[in-house]
N, C-alpha and C positions, 0 to 999 in steps of 0.2 A: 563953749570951747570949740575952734575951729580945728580941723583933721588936717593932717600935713599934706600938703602936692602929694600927688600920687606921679612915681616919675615911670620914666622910660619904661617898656621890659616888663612891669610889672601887671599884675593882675587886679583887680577891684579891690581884693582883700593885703593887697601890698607882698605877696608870693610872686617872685620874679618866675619870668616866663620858658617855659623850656627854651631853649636853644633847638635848630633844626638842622645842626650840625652831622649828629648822626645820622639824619633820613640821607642828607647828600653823601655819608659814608656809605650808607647803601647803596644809594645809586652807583657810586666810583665802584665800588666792588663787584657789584653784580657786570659792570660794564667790564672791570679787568680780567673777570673772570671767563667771561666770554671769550675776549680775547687771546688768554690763554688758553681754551681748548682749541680756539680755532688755528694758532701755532701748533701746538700739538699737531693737531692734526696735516699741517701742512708739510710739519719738518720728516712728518711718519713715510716709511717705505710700502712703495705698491709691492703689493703681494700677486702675481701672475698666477696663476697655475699652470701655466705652458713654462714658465722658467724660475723653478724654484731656488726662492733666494736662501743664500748661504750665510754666516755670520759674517764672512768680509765682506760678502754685497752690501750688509746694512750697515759696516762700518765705514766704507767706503760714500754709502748714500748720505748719513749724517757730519759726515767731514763736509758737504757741498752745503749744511742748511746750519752753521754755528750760528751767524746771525739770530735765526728765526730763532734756536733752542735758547740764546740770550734774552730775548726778546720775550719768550715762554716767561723762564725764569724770573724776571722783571714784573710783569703783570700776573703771575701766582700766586707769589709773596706778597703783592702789593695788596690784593685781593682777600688773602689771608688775614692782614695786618687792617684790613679795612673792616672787617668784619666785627673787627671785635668791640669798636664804639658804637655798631650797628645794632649788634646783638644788645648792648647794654643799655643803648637809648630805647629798643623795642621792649627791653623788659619794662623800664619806667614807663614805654604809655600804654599796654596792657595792663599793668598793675595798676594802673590809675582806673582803669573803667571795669576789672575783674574784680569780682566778689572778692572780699578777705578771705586768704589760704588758697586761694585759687593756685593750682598748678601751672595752669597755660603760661603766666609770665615766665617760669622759671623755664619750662620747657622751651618753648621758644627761642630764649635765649641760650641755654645749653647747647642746644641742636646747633646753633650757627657757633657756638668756642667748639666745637668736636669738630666742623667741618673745615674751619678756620685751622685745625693743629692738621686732620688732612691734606690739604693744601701744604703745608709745609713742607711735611712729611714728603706728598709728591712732589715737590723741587730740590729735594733734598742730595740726590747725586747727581745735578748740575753740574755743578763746581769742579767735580770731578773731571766729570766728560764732557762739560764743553771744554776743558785748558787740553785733555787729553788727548781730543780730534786732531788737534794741531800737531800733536806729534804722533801720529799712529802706531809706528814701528813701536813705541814704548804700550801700546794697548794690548789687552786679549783682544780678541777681534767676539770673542761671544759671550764676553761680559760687555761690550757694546748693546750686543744686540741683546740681551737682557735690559740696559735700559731704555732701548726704542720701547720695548711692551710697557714699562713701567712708567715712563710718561704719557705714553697711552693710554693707562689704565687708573691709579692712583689719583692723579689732579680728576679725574670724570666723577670719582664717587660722592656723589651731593647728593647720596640718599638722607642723609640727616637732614640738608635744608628741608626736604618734604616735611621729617616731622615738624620743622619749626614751621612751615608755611600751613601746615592742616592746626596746629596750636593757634598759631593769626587766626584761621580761617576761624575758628568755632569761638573764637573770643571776639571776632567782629559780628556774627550772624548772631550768635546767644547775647551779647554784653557790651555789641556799639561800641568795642574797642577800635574799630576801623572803618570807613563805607564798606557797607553792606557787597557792591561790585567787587572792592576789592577781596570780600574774606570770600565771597564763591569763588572766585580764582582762584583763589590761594587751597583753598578744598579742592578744585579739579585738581591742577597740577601738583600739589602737596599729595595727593591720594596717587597717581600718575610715578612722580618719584619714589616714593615709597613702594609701591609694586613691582616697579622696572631694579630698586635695591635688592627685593627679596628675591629676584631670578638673575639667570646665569646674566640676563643685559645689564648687568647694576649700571653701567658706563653711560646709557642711554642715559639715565638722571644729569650728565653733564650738561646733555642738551639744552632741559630744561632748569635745572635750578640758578642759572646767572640771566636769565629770561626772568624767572618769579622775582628774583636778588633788585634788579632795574626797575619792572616797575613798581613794587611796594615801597621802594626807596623813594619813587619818583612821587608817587601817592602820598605818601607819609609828611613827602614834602610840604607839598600842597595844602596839607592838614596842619602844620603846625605854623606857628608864631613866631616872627621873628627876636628873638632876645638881643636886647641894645646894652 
């Protein structure tokens, strides 16, 4: 008896092939992510200490940056929404090379749908204040400058990517769920985030978890097969 073509996509045993769809969600993400704190912080008011600013200085300062705060908003959500077949595709290939019941897959991916609904959350009074800039005279001027802080502060907290990046991490060093290179990364900086979470800099973790987001995305790439 002869066995049939084995076609495209597929595997030896005729189990079609992941798709590496979600790795390049990760990459988009972690890259939109960046982008968005780096609005953020562009669109944000210098703070003097020879000339302390007032809440009309800051509303007056983000009347001049609606662009950039559009722009925020765009690549936050985007960011968010990227994550989530990021997360889903990382649980399937941990779960593939982790022991049965293993936690790590699940964790992993939690960690990035929590920080994914953060994201949200921090673009969340947009809509608001960017239409509202435009007319000022209809604004408080210090509910303004409550959300300079809050876009500030809210999109930066990606202390959870650290838990999902120390989850990678100890699933590729124990269990060749990923190169070995990339789970010690993913352990520094996953350990890095998590620390910078639990003290008053939680916000530094912005810095780095769209940095871990790009290359594990990029990695992950590289790792998987293309499905036809």
């Amino acid at each position: 008896m002869t066995s049939s073509p084995r076609r495209q996509g597929e595997t030896p045993s005729g189990v079609p092939r992941p798709g590496r769809g979600w790795a390049v969600a990760g990459a988009l993400a972690g890259l939109a992510g960046g982008v968005g704190i780096w609005l953020s912080m562009s669109a944000g008011p210098v703070f003097d200490p020879a000339n302390p600013p007032t809440a009309e200085s800051v509303q007056e300062h983000l009347g001049g940056y609606v662009p950039q705060l559009v722009g925020f908003h765009v690549a936050t959500v985007a960011a968010a929404l990227l994550l989530i077949p990021f997360a889903a595709g990382l649980h399937r290939r941990l779960a593939g090379q982790a022991p049965a019941r293993s936690l790590l897959p699940a964790v992993a991916s939690t960690a990035l749908v929590v920080l994914s609904a953060v994201l949200v959350l921090g673009s969340g009074l947009d809509t608001e204040f960017v239409f509202g800039l435009a007319t000022p005279e209809l604004m408080v001027a210090t509910d303004v400058s409550f959300y300079s802080h809050w876009i500030a502060t809210i999109p930066w907290l990606w202390v959870t990517a650290g838990v999902s990046a120390i989850a990678l991490g100890v699933a590729a060093v124990r269990h060749g769920a990923a190169p070995r290179a990339l789970g010690v990364a993913s352990l520094v900086l996953g350990g890095l985030m998590v620390l910078f979470g639990l003290s008053p800099l939680q916000y530094m973790a912005g810095f780095l978890g769209p940095l871990w987001l790009l290359v594990t995305g990029l990695v992950m790439l590289r790792g998987e097969p293309v499905a036809r």
